[in-house]
Each structure stands twice: as C-alpha cells, then as structure tokens.
C-alpha positions in Angstrom: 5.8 -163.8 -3.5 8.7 -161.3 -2.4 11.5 -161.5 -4.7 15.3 -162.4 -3.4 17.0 -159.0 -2.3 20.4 -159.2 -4.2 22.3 -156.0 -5.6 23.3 -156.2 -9.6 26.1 -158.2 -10.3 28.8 -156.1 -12.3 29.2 -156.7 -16.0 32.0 -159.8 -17.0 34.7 -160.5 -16.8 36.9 -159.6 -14.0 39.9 -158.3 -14.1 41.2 -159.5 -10.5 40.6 -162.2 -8.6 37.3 -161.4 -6.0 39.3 -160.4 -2.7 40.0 -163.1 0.1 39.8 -166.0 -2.3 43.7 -166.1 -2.4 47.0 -165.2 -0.6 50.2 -164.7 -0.2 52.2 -167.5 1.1 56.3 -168.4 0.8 57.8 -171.8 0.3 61.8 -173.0 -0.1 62.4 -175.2 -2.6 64.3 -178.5 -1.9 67.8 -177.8 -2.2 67.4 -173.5 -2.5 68.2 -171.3 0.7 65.8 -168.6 0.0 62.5 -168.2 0.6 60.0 -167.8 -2.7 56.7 -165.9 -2.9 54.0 -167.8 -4.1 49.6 -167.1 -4.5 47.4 -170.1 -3.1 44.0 -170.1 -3.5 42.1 -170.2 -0.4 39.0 -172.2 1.1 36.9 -172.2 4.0 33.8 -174.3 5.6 30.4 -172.5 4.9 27.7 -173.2 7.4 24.4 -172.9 5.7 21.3 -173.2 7.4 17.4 -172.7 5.9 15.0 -171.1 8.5 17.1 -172.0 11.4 17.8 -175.3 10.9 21.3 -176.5 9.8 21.7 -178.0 6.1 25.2 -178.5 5.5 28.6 -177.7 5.8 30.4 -176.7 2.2 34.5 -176.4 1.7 34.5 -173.1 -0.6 36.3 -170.9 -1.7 35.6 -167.5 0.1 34.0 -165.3 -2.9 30.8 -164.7 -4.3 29.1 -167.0 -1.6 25.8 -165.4 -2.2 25.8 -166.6 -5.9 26.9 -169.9 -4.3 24.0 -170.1 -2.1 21.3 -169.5 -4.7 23.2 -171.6 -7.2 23.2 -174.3 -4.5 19.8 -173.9 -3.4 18.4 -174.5 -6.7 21.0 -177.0 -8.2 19.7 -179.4 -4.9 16.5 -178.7 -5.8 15.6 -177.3 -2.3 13.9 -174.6 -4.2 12.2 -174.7 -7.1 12.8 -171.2 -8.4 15.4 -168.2 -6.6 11.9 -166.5 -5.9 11.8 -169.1 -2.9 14.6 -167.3 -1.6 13.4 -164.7 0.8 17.0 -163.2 1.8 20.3 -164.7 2.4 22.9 -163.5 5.4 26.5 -164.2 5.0 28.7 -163.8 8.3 32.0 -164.9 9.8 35.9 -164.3 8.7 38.7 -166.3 8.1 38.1 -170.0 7.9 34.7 -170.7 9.2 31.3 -168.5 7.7 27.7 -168.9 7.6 25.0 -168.2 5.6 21.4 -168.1 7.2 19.0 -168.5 4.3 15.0 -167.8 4.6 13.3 -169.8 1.7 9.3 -169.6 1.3 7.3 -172.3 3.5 6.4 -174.6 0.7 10.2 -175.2 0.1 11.1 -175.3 4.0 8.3 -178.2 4.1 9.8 -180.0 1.5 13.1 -180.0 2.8 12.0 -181.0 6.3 9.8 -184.4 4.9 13.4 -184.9 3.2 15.5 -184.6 5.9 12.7 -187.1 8.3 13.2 -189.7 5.4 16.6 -189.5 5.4 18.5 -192.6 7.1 21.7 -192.1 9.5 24.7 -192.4 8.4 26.8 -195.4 7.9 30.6 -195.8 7.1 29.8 -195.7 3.1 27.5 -192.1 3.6 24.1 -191.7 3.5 22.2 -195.4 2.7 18.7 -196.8 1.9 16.0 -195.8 -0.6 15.3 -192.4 0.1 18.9 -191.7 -0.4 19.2 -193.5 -3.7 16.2 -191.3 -4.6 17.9 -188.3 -4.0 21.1 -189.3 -6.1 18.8 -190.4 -8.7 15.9 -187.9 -8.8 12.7 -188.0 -11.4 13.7 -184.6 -13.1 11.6 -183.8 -15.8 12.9 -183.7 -19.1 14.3 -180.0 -21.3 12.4 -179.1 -24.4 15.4 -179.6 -26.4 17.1 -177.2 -28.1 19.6 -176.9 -31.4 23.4 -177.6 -30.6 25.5 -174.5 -30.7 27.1 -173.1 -34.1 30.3 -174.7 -34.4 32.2 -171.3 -34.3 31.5 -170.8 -31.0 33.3 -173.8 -29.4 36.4 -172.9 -31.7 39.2 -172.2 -29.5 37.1 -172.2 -26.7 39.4 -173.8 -24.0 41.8 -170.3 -24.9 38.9 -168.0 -25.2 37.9 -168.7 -21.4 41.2 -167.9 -19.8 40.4 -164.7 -19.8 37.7 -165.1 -17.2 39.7 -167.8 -14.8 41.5 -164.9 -13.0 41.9 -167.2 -9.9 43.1 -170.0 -11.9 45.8 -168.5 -13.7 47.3 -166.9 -10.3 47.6 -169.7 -8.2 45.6 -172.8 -9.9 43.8 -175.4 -7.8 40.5 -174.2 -9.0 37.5 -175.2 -11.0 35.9 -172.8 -13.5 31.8 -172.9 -14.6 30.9 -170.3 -17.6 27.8 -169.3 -19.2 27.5 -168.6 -22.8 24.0 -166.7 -24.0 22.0 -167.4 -27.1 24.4 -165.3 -29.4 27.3 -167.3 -27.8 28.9 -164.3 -25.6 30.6 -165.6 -22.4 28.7 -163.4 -20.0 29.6 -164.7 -16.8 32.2 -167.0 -14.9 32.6 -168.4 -11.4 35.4 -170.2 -9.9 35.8 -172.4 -6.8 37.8 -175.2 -5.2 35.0 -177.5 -5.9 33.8 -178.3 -9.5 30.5 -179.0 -7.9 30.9 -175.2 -6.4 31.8 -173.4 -9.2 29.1 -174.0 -11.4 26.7 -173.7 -8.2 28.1 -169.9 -8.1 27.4 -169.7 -11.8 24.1 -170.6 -11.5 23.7 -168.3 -8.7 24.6 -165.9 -10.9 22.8 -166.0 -13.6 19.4 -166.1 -11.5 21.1 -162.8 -9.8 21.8 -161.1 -12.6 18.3 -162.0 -14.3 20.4 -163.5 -17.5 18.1 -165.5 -20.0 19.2 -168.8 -20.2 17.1 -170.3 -23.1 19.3 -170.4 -25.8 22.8 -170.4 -23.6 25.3 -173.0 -22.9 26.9 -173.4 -19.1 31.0 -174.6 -19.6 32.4 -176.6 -16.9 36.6 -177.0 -17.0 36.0 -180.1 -14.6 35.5 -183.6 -15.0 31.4 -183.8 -15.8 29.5 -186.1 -13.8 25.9 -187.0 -12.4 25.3 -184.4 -10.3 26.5 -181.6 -12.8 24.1 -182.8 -15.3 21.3 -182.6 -12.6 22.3 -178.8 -11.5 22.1 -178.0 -14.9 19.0 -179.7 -16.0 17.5 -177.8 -12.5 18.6 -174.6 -14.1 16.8 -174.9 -17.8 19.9 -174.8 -19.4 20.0 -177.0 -22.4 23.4 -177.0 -23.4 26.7 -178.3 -20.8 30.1 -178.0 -22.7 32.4 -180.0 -20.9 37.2 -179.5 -21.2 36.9 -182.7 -19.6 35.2 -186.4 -20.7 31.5 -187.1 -19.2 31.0 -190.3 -17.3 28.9 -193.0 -18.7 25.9 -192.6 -16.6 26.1 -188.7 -17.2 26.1 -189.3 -20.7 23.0 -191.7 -20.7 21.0 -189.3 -18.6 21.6 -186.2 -20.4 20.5 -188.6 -23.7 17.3 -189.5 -21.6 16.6 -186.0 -20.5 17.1 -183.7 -24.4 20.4 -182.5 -22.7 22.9 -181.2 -25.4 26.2 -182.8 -23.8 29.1 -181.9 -25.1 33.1 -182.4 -24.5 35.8 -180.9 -26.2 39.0 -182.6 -26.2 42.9 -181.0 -25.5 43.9 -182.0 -29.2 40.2 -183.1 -30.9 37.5 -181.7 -32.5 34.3 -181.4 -30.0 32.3 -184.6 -29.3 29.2 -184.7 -29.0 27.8 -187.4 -26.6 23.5 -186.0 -26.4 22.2 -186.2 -29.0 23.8 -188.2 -30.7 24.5 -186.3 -33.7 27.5 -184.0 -34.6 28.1 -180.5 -34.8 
C-alpha cells in the first residue's frame, strides 16, 4: 500500500496567519466620514471529488486544504486510515477550488455502495434509514485512557491564543488543537467551520506522523455529535471542549470510553465522560 505523498508540516505554532485565508477590506462607520481599514477572514467553496466522482462541496477557509482533506476523509470515515489516500490535487483561485483525491479501491467501493443507498433529497436534507445510519454510525469503542493532569488545562483558554493567529486578526473563526502525551500543544488549525477546523487538525496530525495515544484534540467551538465521531475516527481519547457539549454528545462519548471534557469562561473544568473529576 503506497503511502500519501505529503511534504513535512513545519514545526508549531505560527507566527502569521497561512497566506490568502484573510484580507484587507475598509468599512465607514455609521455616523464617521472616513473610511477604516479592517482584516476579514476569508472563505471559499472546495469541490472535492474521490476518483472522479464528485463528493461534496465544502465552505472553507482557503489554507491548509490538504490537511483539510485528509482530516475530512478520515473524520467521514471514507477512509479508514490516511494510507487510503493515494495523492491529493488542490487547484483553482479565488472563491471556487478543487481537490481531486485518489483513495485505494476498497475505500472507493465503499463510498460508492454509500452513495447507491443514499435517498434524494427532500426539503429537511438527506432522509430515510441509510441516512439515519450515517448520522448515527456503529463506531467501535476507544480503549480508554487516564484523564489529563489537571495542570495542563490550567489557563488553557489563554495558553492557546498564541496559536489562533487568524482569530486574533480578524475573528470569525474556529480553532481545533492537539495536545501530545506530555501535554505540549503541537499543532493548531483554524477555519470558518468548527466542523473544518478540527478536520484540518486531524489532517495534520496524520501528515505530520504525530502519535496521538496519549494526546488530547481542543476544540474552541460548541461540541457536538459529529465532533465526537471525527475524533473517535482519529483514536484520540481525550476532546477538551471552551464550549458546553450537547446532551447526546455527552452520552455517546460515555458509551464510547471518550474522555469529554468542557472548561468553562469562569469555572473549573467539567468533566462530562467519565464521570469522574479531575
């Protein structure tokens, strides 16, 4: 099996936002004659097909979009592992890009029974049983794995500004991180999308060949279903979320040995799976 052909990714963190995922725009505020400067992060629609054939059609923001492939690949469990991924090409400007993606044939089978079993869509999305199935998958339960040291959530939600480079110049963005077993933030990905940025994360740690046995993936959004899923897909064992889990969220990760845990603005961390405390 031929590995994915990705370059290194450079050691963490930035110190700039990745080029073309902001600019420069001017507005006037209400009741003010002159003009003001002003940095708005950007987004465009990324095509992505598998072997030719048209997946979906992603609003991103217009960096790292080979990390958000993999990440995407993987966290939608159209491949198993980033070894599926034979190479990925990323083309187009401005507002409109594609990425043509050739994944091994077991995966490409896969996704082809899905897409036959698929329903069309009605005015509420996708309907039916085999869509239920998809939004609900059988995932197979983590080992488990000790809850972090206390110390390392300690002023976590400061500790990570550092590595939101987009968000503090122009805001609008989501932010995934990825702590490793000696609780280091070694990576960070930002995006438009919640769901996006922590695709791009886990994109990136498969790219950069990081372990993640041991490590903890931070998510600044809201955490839902599907985040829980993406990182259950990835073996990580441990999601630290700024911002409350749902119910359901919470009730899978307790079904599935997934270390779920939210940290509050003014509040000590909570933790939701398992249900024990730090």
């Amino acid at each position: 099996m031929n590995a994915p052909r990705h370059p290194a990714l450079p050691p963490e963190p930035n110190t700039a936002a990745p080029a073309g995922a902001s600019g420069h725009y001017h507005f006037q505020a209400i009741g003010q004659t002159q003009p003001e400067a002003i940095e708005l992060a950007e987004e465009c629609a990324l095509a992505i097909a598998y072997n030719g054939i048209s997946q979906a059609v992603m609003m991103v923001s217009p960096a790292d979009l080979e990390d958000f492939v993999v990440g995407f690949s993987l966290g939608s469990g159209i491949v198993e592992q980033a070894g599926d991924i034979y190479d990925i090409r990323i083309s187009g400007t401005g507002e409109g890009r594609q990425a043509e993606v050739d994944i091994a044939s077991r995966a490409f089978w896969k996704l082809k029974q899905q897409r036959r079993q698929l329903p069309g869509n009605a005015s509420c999305g996708l309907c039916g049983v085999e869509a239920l199935e998809q939004a609900l998958p059988h995932l197979p339960s983590l080992p488990g794995a000790p809850l972090p040291p206390a110390h390392w959530l300690d002023d976590l939600r400061q500790r990570i500004g550092e590595f939101q480079i987009l968000g503090q110049s122009c805001g609008a963005v989501h932010a995934a991180l990825f702590m490793d077993a000696q609780g280091e933030i070694r990576l960070s990905r930002e995006d438009i999308g919640r769901h996006n940025a922590l695709d791009k994360l886990i994109g990136a740690i498969n790219r950069s060949g990081l372990e993640v046995a041991g490590g903890v993936a931070v998510v600044t959004s809201r955490c839902s279903l599907e985040l829980i899923h993406k990182v259950q897909r990835a073996g990580i064992s441990t999601l630290v979320s700024l911002s409350a889990p749902t119910g359901l969220a919470t009730r899978w990760a307790q079904r599935h040995n997934l270390n779920l845990i939210h940290i509050p603005h003014r509040s000590p961390p909570r933790v939701y799976s398992p249900q024990a405390g730090i």
